[in-house]
VEXFITI-866263 format. One record per residue: x, y, z of N, C-alpha, C in turn. Coordinates in Angstrom, 3 decimals, always signed. Layout:
<nodes>
nc1->X | nc2->Y | nc3->Z | cac1->X | cac2->Y | cac3->Z | cc1->X | cc2->Y | cc3->Z
...
</nodes>
This chain:
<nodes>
nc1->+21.010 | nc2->+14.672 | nc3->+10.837 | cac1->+21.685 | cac2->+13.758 | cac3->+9.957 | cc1->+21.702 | cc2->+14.373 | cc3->+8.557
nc1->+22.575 | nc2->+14.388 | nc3->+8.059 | cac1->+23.193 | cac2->+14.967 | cac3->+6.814 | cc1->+22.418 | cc2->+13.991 | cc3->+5.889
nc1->+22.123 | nc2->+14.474 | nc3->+4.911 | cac1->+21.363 | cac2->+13.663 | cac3->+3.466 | cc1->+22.430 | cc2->+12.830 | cc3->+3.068
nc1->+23.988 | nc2->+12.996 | nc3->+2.627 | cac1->+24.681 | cac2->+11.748 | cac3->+2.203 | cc1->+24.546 | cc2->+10.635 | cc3->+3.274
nc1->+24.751 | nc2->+10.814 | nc3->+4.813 | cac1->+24.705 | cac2->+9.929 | cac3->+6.044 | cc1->+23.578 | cc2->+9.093 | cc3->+5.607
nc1->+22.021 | nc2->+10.006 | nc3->+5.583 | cac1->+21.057 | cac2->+8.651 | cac3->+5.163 | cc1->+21.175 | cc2->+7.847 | cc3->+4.112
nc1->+21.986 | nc2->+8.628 | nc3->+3.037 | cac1->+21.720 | cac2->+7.730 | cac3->+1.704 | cc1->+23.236 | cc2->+6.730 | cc3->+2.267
nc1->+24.385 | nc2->+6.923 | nc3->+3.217 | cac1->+25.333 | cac2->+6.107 | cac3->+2.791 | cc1->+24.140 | cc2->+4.903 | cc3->+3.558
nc1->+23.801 | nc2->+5.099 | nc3->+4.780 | cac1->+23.034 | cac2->+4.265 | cac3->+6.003 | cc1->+22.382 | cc2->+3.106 | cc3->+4.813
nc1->+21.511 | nc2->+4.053 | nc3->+3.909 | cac1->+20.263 | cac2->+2.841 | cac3->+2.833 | cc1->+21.619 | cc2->+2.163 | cc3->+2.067
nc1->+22.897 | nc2->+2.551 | nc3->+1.305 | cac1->+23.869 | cac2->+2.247 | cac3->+0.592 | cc1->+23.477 | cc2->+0.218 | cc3->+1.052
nc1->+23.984 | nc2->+0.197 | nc3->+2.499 | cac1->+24.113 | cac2->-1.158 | cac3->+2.658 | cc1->+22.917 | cc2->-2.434 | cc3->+2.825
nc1->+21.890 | nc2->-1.731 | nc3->+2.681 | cac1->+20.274 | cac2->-2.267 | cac3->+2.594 | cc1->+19.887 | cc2->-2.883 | cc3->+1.717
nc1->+20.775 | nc2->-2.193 | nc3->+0.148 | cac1->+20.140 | cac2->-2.617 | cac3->-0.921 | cc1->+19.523 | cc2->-1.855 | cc3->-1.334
nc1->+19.067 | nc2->-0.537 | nc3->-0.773 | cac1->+17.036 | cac2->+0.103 | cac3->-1.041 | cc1->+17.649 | cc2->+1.185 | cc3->-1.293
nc1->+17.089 | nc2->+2.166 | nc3->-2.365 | cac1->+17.501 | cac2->+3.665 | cac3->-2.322 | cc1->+16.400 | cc2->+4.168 | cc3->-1.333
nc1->+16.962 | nc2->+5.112 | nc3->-0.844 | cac1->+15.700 | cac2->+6.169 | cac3->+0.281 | cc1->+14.549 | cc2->+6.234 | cc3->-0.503
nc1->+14.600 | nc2->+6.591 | nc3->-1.579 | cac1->+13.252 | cac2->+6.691 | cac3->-2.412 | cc1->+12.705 | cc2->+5.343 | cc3->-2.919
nc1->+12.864 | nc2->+4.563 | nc3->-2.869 | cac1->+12.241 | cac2->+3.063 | cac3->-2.913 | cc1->+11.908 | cc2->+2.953 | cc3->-1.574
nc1->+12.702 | nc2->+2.413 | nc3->-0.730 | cac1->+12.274 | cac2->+2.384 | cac3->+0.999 | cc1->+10.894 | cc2->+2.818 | cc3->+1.091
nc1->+11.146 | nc2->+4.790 | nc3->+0.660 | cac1->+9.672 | cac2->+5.392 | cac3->+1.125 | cc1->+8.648 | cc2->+5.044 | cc3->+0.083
nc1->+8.473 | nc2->+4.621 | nc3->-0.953 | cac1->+7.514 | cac2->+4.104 | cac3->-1.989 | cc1->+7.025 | cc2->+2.969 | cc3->-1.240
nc1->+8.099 | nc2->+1.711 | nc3->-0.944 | cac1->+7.537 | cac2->+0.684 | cac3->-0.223 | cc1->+6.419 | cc2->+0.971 | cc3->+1.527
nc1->+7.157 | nc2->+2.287 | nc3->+1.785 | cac1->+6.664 | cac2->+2.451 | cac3->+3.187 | cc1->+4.623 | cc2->+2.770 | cc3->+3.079
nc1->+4.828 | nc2->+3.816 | nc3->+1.728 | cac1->+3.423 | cac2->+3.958 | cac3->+1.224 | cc1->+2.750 | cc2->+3.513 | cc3->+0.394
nc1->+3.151 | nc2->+2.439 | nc3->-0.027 | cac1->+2.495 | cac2->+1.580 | cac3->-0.763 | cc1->+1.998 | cc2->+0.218 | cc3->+1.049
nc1->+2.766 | nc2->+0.113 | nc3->+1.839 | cac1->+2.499 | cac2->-0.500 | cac3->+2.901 | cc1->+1.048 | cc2->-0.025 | cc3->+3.373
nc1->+1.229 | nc2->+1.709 | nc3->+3.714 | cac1->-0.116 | cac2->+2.271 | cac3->+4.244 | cc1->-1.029 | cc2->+2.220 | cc3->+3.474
nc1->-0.856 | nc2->+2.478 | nc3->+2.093 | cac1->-2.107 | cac2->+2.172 | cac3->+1.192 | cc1->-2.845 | cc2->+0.584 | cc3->+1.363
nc1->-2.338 | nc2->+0.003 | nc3->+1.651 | cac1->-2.780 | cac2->-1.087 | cac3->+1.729 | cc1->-2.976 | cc2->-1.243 | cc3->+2.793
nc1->-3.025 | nc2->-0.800 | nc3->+4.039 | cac1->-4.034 | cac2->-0.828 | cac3->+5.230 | cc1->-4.884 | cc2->-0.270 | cc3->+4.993
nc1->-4.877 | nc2->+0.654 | nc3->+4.619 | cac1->-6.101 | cac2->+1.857 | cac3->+4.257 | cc1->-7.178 | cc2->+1.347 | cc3->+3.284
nc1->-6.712 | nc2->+0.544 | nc3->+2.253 | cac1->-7.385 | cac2->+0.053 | cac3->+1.022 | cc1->-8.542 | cc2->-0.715 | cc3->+1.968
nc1->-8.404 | nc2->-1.833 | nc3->+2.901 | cac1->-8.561 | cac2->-3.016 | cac3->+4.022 | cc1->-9.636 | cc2->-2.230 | cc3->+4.491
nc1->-8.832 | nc2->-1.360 | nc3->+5.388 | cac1->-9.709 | cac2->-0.883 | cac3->+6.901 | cc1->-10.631 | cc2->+0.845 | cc3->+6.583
nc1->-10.628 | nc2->+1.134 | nc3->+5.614 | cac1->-11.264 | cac2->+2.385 | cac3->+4.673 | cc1->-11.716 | cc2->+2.478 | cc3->+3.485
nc1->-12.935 | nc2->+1.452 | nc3->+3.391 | cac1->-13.174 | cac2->+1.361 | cac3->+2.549 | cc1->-14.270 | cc2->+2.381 | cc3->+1.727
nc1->-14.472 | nc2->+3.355 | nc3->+2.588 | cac1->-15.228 | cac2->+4.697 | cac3->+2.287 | cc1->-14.330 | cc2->+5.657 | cc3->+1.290
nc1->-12.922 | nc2->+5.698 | nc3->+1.959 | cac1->-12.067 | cac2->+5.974 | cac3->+1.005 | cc1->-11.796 | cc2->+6.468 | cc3->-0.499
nc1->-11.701 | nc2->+6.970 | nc3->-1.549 | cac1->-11.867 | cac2->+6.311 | cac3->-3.037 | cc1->-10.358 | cc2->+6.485 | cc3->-3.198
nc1->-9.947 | nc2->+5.810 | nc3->-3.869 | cac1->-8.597 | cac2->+4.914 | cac3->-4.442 | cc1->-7.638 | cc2->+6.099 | cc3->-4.063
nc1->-7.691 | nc2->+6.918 | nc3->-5.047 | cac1->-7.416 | cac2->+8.482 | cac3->-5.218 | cc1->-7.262 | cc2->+9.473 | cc3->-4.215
nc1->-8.035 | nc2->+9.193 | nc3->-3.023 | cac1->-8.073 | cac2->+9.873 | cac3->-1.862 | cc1->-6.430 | cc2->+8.950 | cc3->-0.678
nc1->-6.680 | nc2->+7.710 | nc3->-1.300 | cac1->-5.772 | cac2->+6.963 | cac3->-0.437 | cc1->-4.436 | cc2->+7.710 | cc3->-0.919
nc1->-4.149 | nc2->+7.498 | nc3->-2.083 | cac1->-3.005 | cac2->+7.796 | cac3->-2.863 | cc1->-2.341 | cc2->+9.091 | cc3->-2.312
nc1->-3.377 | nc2->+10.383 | nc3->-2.027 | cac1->-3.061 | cac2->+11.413 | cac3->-1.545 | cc1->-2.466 | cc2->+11.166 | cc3->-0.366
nc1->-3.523 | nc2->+10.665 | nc3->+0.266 | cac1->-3.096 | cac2->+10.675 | cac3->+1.893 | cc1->-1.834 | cc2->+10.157 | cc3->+2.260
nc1->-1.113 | nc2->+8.659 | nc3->+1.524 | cac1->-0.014 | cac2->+7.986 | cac3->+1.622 | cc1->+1.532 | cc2->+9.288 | cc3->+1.370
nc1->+0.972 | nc2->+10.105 | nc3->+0.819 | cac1->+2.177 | cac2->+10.917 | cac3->-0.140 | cc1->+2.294 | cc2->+10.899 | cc3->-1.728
nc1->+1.138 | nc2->+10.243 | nc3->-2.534 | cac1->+1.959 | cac2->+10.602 | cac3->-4.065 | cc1->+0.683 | cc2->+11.594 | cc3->-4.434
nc1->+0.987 | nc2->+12.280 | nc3->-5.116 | cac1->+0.984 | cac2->+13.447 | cac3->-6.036 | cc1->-0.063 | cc2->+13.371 | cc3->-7.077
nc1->+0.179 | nc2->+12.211 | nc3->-7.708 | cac1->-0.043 | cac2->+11.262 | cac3->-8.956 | cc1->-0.748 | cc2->+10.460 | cc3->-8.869
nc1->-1.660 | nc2->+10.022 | nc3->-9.384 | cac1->-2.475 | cac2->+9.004 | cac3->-9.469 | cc1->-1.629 | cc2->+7.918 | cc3->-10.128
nc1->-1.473 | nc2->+8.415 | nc3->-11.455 | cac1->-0.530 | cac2->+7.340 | cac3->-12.192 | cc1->+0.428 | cc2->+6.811 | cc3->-11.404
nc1->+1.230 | nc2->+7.804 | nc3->-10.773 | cac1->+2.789 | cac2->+7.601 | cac3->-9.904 | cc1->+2.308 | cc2->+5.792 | cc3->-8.635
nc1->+0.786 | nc2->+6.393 | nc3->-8.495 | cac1->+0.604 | cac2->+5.423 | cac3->-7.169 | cc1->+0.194 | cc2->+4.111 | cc3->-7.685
nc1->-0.729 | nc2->+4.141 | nc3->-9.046 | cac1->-0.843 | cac2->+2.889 | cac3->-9.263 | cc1->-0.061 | cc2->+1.756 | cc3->-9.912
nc1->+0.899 | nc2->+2.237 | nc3->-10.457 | cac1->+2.760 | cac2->+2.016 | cac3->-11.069 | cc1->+3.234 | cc2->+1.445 | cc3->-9.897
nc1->+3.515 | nc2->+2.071 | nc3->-9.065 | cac1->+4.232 | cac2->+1.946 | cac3->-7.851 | cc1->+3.076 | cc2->+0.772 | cc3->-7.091
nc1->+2.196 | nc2->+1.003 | nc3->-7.086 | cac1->+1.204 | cac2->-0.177 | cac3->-5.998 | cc1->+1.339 | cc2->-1.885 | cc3->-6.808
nc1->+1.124 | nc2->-1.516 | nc3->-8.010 | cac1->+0.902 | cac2->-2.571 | cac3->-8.824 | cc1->+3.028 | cc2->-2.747 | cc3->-8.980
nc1->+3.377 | nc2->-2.246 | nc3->-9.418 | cac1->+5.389 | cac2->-3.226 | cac3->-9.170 | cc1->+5.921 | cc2->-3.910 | cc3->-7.752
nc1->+4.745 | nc2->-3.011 | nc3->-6.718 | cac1->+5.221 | cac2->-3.948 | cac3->-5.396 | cc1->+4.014 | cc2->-5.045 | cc3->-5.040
nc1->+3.151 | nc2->-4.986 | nc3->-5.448 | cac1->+2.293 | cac2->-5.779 | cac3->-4.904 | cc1->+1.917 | cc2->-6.844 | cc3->-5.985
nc1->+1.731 | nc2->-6.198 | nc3->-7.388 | cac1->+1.750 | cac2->-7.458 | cac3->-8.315 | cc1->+0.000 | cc2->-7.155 | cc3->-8.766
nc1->-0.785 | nc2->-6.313 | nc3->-8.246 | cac1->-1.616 | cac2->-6.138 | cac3->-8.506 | cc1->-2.558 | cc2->-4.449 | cc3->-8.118
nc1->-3.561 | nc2->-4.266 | nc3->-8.912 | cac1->-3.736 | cac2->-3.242 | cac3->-8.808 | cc1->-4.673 | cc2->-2.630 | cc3->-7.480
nc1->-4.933 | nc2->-1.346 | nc3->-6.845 | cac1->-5.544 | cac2->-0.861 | cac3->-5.987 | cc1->-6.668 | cc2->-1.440 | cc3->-6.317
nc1->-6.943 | nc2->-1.204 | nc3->-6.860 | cac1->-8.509 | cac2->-1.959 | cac3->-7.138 | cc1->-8.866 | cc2->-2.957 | cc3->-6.572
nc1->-7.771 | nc2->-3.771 | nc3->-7.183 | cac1->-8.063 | cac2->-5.579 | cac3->-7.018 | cc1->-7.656 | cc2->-6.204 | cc3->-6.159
nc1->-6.777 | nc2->-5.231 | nc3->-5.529 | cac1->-6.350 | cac2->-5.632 | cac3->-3.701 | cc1->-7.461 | cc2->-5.125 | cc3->-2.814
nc1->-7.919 | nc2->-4.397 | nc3->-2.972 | cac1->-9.441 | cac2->-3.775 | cac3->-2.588 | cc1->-10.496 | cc2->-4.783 | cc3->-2.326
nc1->-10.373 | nc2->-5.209 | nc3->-3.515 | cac1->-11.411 | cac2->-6.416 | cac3->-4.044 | cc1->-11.572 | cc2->-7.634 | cc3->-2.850
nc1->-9.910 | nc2->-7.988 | nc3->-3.638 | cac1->-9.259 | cac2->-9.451 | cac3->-2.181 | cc1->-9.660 | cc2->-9.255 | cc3->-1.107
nc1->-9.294 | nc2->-7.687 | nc3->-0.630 | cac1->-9.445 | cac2->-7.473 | cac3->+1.057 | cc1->-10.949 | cc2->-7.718 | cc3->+1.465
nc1->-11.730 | nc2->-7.381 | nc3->+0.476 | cac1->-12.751 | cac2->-7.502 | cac3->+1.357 | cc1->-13.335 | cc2->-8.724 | cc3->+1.450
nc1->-13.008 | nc2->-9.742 | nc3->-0.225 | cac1->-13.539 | cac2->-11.073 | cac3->+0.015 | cc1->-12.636 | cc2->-11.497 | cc3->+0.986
nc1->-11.000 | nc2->-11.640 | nc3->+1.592 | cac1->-10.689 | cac2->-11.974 | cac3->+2.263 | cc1->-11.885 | cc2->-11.401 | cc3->+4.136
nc1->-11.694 | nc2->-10.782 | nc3->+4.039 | cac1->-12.763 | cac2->-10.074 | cac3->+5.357 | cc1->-14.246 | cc2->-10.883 | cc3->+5.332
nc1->-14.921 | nc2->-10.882 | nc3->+3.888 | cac1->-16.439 | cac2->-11.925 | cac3->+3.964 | cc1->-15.899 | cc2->-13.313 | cc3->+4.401
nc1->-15.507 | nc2->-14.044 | nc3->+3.731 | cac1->-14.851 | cac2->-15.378 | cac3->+4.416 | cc1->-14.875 | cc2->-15.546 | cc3->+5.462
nc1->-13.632 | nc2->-14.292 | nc3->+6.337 | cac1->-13.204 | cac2->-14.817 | cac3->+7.619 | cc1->-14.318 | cc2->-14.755 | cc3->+8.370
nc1->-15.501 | nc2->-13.827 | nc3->+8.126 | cac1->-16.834 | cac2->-13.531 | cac3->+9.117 | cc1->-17.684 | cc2->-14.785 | cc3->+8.657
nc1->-17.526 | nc2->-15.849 | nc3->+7.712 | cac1->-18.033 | cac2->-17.198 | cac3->+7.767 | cc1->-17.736 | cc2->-18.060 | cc3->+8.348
nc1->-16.438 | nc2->-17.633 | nc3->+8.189 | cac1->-15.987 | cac2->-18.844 | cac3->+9.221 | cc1->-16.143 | cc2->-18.771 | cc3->+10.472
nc1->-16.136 | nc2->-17.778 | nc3->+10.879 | cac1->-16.360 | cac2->-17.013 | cac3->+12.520 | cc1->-17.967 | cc2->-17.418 | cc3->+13.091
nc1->-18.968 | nc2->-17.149 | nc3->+11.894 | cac1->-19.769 | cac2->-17.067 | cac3->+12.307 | cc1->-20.993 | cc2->-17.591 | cc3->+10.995
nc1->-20.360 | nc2->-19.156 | nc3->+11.277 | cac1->-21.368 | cac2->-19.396 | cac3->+9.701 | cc1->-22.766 | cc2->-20.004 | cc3->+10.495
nc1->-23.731 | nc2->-19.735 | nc3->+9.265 | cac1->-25.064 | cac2->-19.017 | cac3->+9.688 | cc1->-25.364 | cc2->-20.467 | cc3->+8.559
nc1->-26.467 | nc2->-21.415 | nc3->+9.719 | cac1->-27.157 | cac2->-22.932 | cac3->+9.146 | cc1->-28.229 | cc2->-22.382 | cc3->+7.705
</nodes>
C-alpha cells in the first residue's frame, strides 16, 4: 500500500496516521503503566515508540487528561479497591 492510499484511507476517519499511532501508544502505555509496574515511566515511553520523554508526556497527558504518573497512581488505587472488594478482610 502506497503512503498516499493510507493517508487517503485515515482522510475519512477524521485521524491523521500520526495521531491514530500516538493514540495507539499512548493506549499501550497505559496497559503497561497498570500491569508493569516495575517499569519506570521512561522505560514505558521507549518501549511504546517515542523517542522523547517530553514528546510522551504531552501526548499521554492531551489524550488522557492526565499525567503518567497519576494514571499510575489511579491504576493501582483502582487495583487496591477491587482486591477489597474481592476479598475484604473483618
Amino acid at each position: 500500500m502506497s503512503r498516499r492510499t493510507l493517508h487517503r484511507l485515515f482522510e475519512g476517519t477524521g485521524q491523521t496516521v500520526t495521531a491514530h499511532l500516538r493514540t495507539m501508544r499512548v493506549a499501550t502505555a497505559q496497559r503497561l503503566l497498570t500491569n508493569r509496574t516495575d517499569l519506570p515511566i521512561e522505560a514505558i515511553a521507549r518501549e511504546v515508540g517515542f523517542s522523547n520523554d517530553t514528546n510522551f508526556y504531552r501526548s499521554f497527558r492531551a489524550i488522557t487528561g492526565i499525567t503518567p504518573g497519576d494514571y499510575r497512581h489511579l491504576a493501582r488505587q483502582d487495583t487496591a479497591n477491587l482486591q477489597d472488594r474481592l476479598d475484604p478482610s473483618p
